[in-house]
Backbone as JSON Lines, residues from 0, in Angstrom:
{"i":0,"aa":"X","n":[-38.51,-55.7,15.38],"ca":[-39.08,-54.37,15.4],"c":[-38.09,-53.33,15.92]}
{"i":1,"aa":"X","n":[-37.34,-53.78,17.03],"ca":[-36.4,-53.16,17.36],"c":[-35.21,-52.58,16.47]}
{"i":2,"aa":"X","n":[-35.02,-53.24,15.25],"ca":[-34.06,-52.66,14.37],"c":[-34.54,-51.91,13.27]}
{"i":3,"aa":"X","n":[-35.91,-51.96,13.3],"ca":[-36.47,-50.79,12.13],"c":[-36.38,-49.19,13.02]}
{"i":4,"aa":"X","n":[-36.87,-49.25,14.28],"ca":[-36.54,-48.54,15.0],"c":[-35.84,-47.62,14.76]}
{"i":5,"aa":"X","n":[-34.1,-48.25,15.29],"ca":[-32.89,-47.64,15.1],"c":[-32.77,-47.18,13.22]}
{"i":6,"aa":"X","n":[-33.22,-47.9,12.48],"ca":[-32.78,-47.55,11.38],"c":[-33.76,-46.38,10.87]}
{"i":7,"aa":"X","n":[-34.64,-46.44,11.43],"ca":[-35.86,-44.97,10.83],"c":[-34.91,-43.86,11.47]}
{"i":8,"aa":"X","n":[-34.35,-44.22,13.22],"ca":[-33.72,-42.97,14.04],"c":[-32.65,-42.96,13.22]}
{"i":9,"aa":"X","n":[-31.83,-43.17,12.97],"ca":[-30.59,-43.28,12.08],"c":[-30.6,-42.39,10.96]}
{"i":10,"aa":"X","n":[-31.66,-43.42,9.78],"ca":[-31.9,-42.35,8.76],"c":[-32.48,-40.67,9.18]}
{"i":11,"aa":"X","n":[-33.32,-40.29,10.18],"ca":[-34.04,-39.02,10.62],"c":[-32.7,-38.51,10.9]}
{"i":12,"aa":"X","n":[-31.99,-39.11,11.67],"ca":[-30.49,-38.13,12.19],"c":[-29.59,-37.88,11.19]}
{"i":13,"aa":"X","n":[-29.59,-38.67,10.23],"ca":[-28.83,-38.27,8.91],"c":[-29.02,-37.01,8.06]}
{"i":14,"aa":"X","n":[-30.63,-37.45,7.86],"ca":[-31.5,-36.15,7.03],"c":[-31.38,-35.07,7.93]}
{"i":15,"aa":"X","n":[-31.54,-34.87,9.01],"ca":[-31.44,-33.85,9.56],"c":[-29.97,-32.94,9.81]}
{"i":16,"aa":"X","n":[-28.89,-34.09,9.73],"ca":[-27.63,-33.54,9.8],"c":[-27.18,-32.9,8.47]}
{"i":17,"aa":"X","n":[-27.92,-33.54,7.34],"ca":[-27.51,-33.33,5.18],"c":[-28.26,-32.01,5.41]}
{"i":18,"aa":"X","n":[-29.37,-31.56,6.12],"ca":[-30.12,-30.3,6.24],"c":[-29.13,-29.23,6.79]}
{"i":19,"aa":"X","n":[-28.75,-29.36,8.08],"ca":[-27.94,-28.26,9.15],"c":[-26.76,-28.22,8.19]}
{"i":20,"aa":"X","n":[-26.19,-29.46,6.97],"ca":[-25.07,-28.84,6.78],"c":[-24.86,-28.03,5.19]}
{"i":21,"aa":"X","n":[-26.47,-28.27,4.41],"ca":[-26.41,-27.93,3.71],"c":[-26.65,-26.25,3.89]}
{"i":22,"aa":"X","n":[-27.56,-25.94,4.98],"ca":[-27.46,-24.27,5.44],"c":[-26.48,-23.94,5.45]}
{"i":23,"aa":"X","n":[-25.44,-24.98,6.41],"ca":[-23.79,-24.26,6.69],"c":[-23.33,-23.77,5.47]}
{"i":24,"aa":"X","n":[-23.25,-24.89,4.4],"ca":[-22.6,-24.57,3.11],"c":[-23.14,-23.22,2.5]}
{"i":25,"aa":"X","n":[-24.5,-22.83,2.11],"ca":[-25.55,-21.9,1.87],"c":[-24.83,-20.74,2.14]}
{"i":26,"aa":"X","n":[-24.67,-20.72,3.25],"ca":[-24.05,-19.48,4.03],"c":[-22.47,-19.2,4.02]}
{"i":27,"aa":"X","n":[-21.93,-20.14,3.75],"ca":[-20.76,-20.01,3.85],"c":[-20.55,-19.24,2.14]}
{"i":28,"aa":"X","n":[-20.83,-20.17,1.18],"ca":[-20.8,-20.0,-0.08],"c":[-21.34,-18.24,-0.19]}
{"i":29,"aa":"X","n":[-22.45,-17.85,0.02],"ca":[-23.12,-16.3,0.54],"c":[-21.66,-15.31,0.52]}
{"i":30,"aa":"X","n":[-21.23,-15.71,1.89],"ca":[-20.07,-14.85,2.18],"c":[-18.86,-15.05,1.55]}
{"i":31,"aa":"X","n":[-18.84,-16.31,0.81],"ca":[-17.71,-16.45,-0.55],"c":[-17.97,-15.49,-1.21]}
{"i":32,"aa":"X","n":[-19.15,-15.49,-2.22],"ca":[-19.44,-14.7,-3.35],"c":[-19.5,-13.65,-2.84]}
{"i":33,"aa":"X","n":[-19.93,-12.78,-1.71],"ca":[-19.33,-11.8,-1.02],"c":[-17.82,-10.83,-1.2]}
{"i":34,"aa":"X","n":[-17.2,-12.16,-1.03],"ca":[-15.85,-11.84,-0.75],"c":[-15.2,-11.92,-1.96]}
{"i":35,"aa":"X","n":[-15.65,-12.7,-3.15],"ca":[-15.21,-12.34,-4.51],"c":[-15.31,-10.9,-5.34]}
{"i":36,"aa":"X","n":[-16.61,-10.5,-4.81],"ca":[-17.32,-9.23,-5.44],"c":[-15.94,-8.27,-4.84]}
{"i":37,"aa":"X","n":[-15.67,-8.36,-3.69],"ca":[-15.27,-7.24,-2.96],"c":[-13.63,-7.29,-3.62]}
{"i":38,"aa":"X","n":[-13.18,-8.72,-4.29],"ca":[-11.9,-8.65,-4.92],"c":[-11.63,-8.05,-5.93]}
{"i":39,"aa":"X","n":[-13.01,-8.58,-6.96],"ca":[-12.86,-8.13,-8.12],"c":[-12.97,-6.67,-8.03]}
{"i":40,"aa":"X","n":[-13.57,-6.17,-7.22],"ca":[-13.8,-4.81,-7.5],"c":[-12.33,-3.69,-7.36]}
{"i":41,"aa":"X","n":[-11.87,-4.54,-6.17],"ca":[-10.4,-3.96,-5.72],"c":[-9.02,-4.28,-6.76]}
{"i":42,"aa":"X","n":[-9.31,-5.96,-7.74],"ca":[-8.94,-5.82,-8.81],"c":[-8.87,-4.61,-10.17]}
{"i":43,"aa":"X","n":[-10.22,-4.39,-10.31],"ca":[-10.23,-3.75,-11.42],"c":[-10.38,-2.01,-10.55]}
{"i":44,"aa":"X","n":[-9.6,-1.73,-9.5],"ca":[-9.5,-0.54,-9.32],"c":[-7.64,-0.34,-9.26]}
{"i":45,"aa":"X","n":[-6.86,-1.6,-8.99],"ca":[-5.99,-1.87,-9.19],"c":[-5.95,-1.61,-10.87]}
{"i":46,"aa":"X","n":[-6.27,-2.46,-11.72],"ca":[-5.91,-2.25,-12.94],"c":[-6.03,-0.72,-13.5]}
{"i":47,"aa":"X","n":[-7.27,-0.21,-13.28],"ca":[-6.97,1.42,-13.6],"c":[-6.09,1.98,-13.2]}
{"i":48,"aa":"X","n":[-5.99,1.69,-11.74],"ca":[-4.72,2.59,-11.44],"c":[-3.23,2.51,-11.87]}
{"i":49,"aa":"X","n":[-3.2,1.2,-12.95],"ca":[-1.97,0.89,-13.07],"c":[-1.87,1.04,-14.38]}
{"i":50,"aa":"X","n":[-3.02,1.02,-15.1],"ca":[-2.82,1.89,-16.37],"c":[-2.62,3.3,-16.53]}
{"i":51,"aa":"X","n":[-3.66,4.08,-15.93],"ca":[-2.75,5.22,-15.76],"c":[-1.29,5.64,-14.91]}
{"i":52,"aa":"X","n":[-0.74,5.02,-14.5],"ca":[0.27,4.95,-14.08],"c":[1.31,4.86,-14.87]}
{"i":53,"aa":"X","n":[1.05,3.89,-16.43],"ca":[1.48,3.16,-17.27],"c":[1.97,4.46,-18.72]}
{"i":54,"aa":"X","n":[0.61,5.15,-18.31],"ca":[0.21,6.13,-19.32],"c":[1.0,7.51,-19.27]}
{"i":55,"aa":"X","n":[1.01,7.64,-17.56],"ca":[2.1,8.95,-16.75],"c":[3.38,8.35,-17.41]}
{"i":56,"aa":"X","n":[3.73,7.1,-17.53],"ca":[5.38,7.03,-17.84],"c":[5.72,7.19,-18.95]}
{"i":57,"aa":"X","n":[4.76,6.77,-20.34],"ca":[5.09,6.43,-21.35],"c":[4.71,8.35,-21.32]}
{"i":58,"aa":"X","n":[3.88,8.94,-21.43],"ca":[3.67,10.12,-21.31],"c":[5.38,11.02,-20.66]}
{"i":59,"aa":"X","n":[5.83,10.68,-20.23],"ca":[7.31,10.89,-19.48],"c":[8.52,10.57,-20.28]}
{"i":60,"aa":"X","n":[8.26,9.62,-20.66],"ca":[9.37,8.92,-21.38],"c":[8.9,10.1,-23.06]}
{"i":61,"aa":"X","n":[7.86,10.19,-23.5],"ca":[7.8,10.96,-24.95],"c":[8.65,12.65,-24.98]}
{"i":62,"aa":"X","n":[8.01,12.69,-23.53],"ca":[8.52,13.89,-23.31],"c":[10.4,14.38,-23.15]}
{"i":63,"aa":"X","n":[11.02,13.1,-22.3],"ca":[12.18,12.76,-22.32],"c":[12.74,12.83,-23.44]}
{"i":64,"aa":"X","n":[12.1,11.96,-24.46],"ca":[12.81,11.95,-25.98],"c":[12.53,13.25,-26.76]}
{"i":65,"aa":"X","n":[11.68,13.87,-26.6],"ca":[11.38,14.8,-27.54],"c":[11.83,16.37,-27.0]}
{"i":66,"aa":"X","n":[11.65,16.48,-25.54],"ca":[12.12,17.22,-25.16],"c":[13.1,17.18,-24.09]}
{"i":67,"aa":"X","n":[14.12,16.83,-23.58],"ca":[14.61,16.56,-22.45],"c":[14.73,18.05,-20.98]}
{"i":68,"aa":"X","n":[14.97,18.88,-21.34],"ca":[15.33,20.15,-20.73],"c":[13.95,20.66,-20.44]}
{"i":69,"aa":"X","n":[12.4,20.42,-20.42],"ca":[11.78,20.64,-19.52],"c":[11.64,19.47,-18.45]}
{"i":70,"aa":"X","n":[12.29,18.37,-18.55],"ca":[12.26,17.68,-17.2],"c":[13.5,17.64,-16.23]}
{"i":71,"aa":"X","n":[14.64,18.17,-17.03],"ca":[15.89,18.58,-16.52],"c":[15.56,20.06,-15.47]}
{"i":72,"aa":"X","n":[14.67,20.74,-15.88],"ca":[14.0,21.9,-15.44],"c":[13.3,21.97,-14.15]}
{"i":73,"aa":"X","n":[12.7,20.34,-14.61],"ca":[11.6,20.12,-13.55],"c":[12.0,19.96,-12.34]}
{"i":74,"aa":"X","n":[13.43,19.0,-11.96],"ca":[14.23,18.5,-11.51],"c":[15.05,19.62,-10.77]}
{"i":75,"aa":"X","n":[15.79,20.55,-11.65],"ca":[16.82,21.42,-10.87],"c":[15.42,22.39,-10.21]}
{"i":76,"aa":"X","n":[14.47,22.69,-10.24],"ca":[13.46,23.14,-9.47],"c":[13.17,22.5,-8.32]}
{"i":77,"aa":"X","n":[13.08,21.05,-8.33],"ca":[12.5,20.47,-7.24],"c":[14.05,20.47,-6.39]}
{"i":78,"aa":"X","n":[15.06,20.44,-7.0],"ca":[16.41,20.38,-5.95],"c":[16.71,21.62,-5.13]}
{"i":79,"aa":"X","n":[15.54,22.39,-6.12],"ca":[16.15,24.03,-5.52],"c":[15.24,24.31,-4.0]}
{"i":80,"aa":"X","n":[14.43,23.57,-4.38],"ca":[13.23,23.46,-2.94],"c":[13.9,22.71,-1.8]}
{"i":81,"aa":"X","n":[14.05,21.74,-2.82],"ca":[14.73,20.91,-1.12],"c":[16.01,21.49,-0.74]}
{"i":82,"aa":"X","n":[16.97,22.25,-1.17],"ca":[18.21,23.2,-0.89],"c":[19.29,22.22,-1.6]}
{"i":83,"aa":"X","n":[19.04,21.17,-2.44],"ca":[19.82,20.56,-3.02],"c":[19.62,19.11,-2.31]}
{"i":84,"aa":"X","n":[20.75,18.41,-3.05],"ca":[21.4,16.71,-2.84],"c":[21.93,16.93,-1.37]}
{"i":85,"aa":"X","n":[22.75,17.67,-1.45],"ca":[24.08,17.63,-0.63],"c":[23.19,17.73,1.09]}
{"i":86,"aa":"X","n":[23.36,17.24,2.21],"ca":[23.12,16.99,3.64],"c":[23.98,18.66,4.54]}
{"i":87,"aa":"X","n":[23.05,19.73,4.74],"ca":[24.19,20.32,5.46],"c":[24.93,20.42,6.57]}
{"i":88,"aa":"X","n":[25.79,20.98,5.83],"ca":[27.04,20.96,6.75],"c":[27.16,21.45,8.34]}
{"i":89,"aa":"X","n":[27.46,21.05,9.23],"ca":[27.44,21.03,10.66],"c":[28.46,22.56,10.89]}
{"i":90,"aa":"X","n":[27.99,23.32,12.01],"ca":[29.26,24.29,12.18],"c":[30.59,23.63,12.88]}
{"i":91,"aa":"X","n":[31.89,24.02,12.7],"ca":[33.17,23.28,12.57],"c":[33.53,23.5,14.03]}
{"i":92,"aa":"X","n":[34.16,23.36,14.52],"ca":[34.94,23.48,15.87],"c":[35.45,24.79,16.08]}
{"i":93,"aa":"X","n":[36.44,24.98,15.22],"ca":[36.79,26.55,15.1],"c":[36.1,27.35,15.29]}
{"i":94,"aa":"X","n":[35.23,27.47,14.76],"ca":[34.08,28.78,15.34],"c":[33.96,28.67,16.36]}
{"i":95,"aa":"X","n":[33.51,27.64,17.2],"ca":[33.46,27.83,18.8],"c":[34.48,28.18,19.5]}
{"i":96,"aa":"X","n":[35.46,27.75,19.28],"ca":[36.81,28.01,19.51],"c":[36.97,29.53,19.68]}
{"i":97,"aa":"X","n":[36.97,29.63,18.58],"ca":[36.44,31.71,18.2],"c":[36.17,32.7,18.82]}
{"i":98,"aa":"X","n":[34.36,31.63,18.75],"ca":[33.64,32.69,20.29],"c":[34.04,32.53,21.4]}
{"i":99,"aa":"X","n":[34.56,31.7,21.4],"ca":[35.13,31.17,23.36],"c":[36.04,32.21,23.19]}
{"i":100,"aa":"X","n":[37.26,32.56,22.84],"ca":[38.35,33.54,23.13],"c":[37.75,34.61,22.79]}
{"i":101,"aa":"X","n":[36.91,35.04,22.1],"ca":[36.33,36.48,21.77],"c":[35.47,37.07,23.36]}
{"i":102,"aa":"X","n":[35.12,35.62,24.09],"ca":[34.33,35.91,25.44],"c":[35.29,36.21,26.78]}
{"i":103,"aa":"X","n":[36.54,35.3,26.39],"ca":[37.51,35.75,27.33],"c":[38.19,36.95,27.22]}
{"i":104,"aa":"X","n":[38.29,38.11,26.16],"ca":[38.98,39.25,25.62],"c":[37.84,39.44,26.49]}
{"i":105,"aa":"X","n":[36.6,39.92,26.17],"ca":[35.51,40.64,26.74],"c":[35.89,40.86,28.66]}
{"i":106,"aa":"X","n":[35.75,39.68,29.49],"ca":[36.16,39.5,30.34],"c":[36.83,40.2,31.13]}
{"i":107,"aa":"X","n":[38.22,39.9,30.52],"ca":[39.48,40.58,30.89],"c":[39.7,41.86,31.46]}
């Protein structure tokens, strides 16, 4: 009698453990499909954005071939904003030099 016992407790602790872990799974799986939705969606906001992106170039490139000198245009405009390529130039030594003796005449 003693071993039907253990084997009824046995099987009850089993079923009860195939239960707690089939919730786990339940839930886990929940926040899977969760977390798929939230990919795909960031997928296909990715893909738009990379078609039009796709669309700006080839749109760029027609324009390049067909017209080149309004994007040559576009360009010496935007260089004219930033004051050009070129990094400017630092004032030289000499000039200080300059004012320093122009302060000692004063002086004198």
């Amino acid at each position: 009698m003693n071993q039907v016992l253990e084997t009824n407790v046995f099987f009850f602790i089993s079923a009860l453990s195939s239960i707690v872990l089939t919730i786990f799974g339940a839930i886990a799986l929940y926040y899977l499909i969760g977390i798929l939705r939230n990919v795909r969606a960031i997928t296909e906001t990715m893909r738009e954005g990379t078609d039009a992106i796709a669309e700006d170039i080839e749109r760029v490139r027609e324009t390049v071939l067909n017209g080149g000198k309004h994007v040559w245009r576009f360009f010496s405009f935007l260089q004219g904003l930033t004051g050009g390529m070129s990094p400017k130039k630092k004032p030289t030594r000499r000039r200080r030099i300059i004012e320093e003796d122009d302060d000692d005449e004063e002086g004198e």
